[in-house]
N, C-alpha and C positions, 0 to 999 in steps of 0.2 A: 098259540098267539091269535088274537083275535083277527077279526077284517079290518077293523078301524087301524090297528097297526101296522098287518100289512099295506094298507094304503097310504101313511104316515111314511113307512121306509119307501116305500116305490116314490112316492111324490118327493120324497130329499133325494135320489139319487138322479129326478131327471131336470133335464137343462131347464133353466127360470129366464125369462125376458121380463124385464122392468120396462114397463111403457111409462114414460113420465112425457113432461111436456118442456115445451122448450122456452131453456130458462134466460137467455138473450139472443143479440143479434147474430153474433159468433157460436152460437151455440148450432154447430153445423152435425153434429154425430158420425162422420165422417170414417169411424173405427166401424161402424153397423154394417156398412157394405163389405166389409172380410167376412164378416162372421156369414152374411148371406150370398157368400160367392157362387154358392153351387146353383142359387136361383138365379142367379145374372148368367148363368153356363146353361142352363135350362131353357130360359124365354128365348135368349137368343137362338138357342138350335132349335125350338119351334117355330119361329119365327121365317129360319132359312128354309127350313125344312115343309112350311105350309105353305109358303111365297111359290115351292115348285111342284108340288104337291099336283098329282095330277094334272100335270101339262106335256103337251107335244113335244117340246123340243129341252123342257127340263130345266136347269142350270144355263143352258147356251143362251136363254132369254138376256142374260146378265152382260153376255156378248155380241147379241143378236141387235138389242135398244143402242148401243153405242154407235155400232158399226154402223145399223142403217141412218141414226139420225144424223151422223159426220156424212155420208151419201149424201144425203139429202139435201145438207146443210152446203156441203162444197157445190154443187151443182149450181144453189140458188145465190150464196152469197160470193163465191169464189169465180165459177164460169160463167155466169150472167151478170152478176155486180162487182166481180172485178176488187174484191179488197185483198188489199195487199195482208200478206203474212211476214214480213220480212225478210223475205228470202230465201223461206224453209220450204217445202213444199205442204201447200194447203193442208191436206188429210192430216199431216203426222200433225203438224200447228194446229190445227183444228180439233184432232183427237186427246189431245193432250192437255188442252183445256177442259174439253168433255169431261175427261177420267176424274176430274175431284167435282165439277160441280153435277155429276151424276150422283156421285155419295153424298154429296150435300146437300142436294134438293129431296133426295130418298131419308137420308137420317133426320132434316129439318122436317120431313111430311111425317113424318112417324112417328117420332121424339114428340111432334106439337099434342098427336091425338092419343098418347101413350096411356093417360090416367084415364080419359072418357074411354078408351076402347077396352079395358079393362075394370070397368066400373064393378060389374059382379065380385071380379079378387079382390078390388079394395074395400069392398062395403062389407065382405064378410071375414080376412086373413090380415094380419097385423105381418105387417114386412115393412121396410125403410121404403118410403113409395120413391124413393130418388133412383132405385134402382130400376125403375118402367124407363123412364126418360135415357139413363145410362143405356140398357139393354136395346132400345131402339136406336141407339147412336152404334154402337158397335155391330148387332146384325150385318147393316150395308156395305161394311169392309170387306162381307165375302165377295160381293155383288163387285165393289173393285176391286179386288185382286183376278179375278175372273178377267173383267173389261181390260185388264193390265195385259192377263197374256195374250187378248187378240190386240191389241196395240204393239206389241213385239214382234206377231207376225205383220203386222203392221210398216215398222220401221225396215224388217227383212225386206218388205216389198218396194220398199223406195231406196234401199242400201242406205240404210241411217245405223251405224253401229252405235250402241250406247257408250258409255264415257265412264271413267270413276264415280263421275255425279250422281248416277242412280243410285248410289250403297246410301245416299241424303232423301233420298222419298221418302222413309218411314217417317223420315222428323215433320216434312210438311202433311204428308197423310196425319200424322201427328197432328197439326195444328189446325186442320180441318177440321178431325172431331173435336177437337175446344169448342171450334166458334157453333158446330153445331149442337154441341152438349150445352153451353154457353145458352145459343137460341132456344135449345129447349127446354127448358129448365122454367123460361119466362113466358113459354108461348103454350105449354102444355097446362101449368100453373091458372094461367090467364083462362086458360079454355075450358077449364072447371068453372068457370064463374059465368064469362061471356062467349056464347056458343057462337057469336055471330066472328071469333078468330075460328074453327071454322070453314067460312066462307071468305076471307081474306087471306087466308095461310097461300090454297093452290094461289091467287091473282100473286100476292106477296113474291110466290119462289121463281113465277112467270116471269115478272120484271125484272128480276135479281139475274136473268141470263142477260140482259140487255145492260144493265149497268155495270158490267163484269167483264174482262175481256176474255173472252170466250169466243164470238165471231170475230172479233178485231184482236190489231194489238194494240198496247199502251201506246204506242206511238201515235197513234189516231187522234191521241186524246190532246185537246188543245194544250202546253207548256202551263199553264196557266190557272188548268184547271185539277193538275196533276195531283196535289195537295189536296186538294179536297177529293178527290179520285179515290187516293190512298185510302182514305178513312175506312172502304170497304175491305172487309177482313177477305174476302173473296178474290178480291185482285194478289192480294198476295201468294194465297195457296197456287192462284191458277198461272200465274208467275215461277213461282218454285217448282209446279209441278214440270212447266215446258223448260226450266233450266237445266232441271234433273234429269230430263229425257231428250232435251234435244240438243245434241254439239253443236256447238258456237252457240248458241241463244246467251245472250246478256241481259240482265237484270240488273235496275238500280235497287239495291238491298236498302237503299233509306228508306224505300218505301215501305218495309216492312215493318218501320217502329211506331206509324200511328195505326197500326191494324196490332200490334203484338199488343199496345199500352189499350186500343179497344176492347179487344178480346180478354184480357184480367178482367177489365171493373167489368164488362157483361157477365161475366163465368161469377166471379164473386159477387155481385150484386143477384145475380140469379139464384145462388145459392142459399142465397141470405131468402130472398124473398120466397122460396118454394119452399124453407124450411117455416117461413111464417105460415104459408095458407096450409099445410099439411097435414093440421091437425082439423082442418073443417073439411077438405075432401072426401071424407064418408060421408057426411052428412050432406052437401052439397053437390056432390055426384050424382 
């Protein structure tokens, strides 16, 4: 048999990808990321795995940044300025809003610079590029579940026993990663084009602790303004998270239908629009 034919057989038995271009709005490929699961299992465990990579205290950092900044946090805003937590005691109140807008300022910081920080993979390897954004979303779940278990010896220290309600964390850890798969999607997308997101992303996720109730509670917030309050997809999670963790904490659940009906059209409208610019980021990276 000649060479030309052995290379004819080997070329039909191995796997083909059709790279075509996208043929409308909806035209999302959505079925590409199965096929490339094993690289979404890959980036992430580099990911985890270079974040610790040669440090002193290793994986503890992940419980070390919560711990100290609820310290920190209760001293100035709790023992010197006096805001009320509702009745729960500061730390666990405190900590418990921490625990998701930790992963969400980490998944949001990541997920934005996903496609620029991997410019070399995309300019030379054909993969579904939705998978950088996804992989940068999912990493920081290790980071909370970590922050999770020093918040349990957390609650041990103040005699807070958890409730039924924690077996419902997955579903708001859940809806966490939407809004920030959601945000990245449109902020990593953008950052191929306009570098100057950026230098707005850190100010951006800075604010987003103050608009959030994270040092306060919703009760702080004038009756008035509560509605428009709502709109932040972030008030909810950090809602769900201290309802799931802390007994007796009550939550008005209305609140969570203009942050569920924001989080779709972001997540779908992100989608839509990263699957548009996606075929110009080699070229524009």
């Amino acid at each position: 048999m000649s060479a030309l034919g052995v290379n004819e057989d080997r070329a039909a038995i191995l796997p083909h990808v059709r790279i075509r271009p996208v043929t409308g709005l909806l035209d999302l490929d959505l079925s590409s990321l199965w096929h490339y699961r094993e690289l979404i299992y890959i980036l992430v465990w580099r990911d985890v795995t270079v974040r610790y990579k040669q440090t002193l205290l290793g994986v503890a950092w992940a419980m070390f940044q919560p711990i100290a900044t609820m310290l920190i946090f209760t001293a100035v805003f709790s023992v010197m300025g006096k805001i009320p937590s509702d009745g729960f005691p500061y730390p666990v109140f405190l900590y418990a809003g921490l625990l998701p807008w930790f992963y969400v300022s980490q998944a949001l910081s990541r997920g934005g610079s996903s496609l620029v920080g991997e410019a070399p993979l995309i300019s030379k390897v054909y993969f579904p590029r939705l998978i950088l954004p996804l992989a940068a979303t999912i990493a920081p779940l290790v980071d909370l579940v970590l922050a999770f278990v020093a918040f349990l010896g957390l609650m041990a220290w103040f005699d807070v026993l958890p409730t039924w309600r924690i077996l419902l964390l997955p579903l708001f850890a859940g809806l966490a990663a939407l809004i920030t798969l959601s945000g990245g999607l449109w902020i990593s997308a953008l950052y191929v084009k306009y570098r100057d997101v950026g230098h707005i992303l850190p100010m951006f996720i800075q604010l987003g602790m103050f608009v959030s109730p994270i040092l306060y509670p919703v009760s702080k917030v004038p009756e008035s303004w509560r509605a428009f309050y709502a709109l932040n997809p972030v008030v909810s999670v950090v809602e769900g998270f201290r309802w799931a963790l802390i007994p007796g904490f009550q939550v008005d659940f209305s609140m969570f239908l203009p942050s569920l009906g924001i989080v779709f059209v972001v997540l779908i409208g992100g989608l839509i629009y990263f699957r548009s610019m996606e075929r110009t980021f080699a070229d524009v990276i």
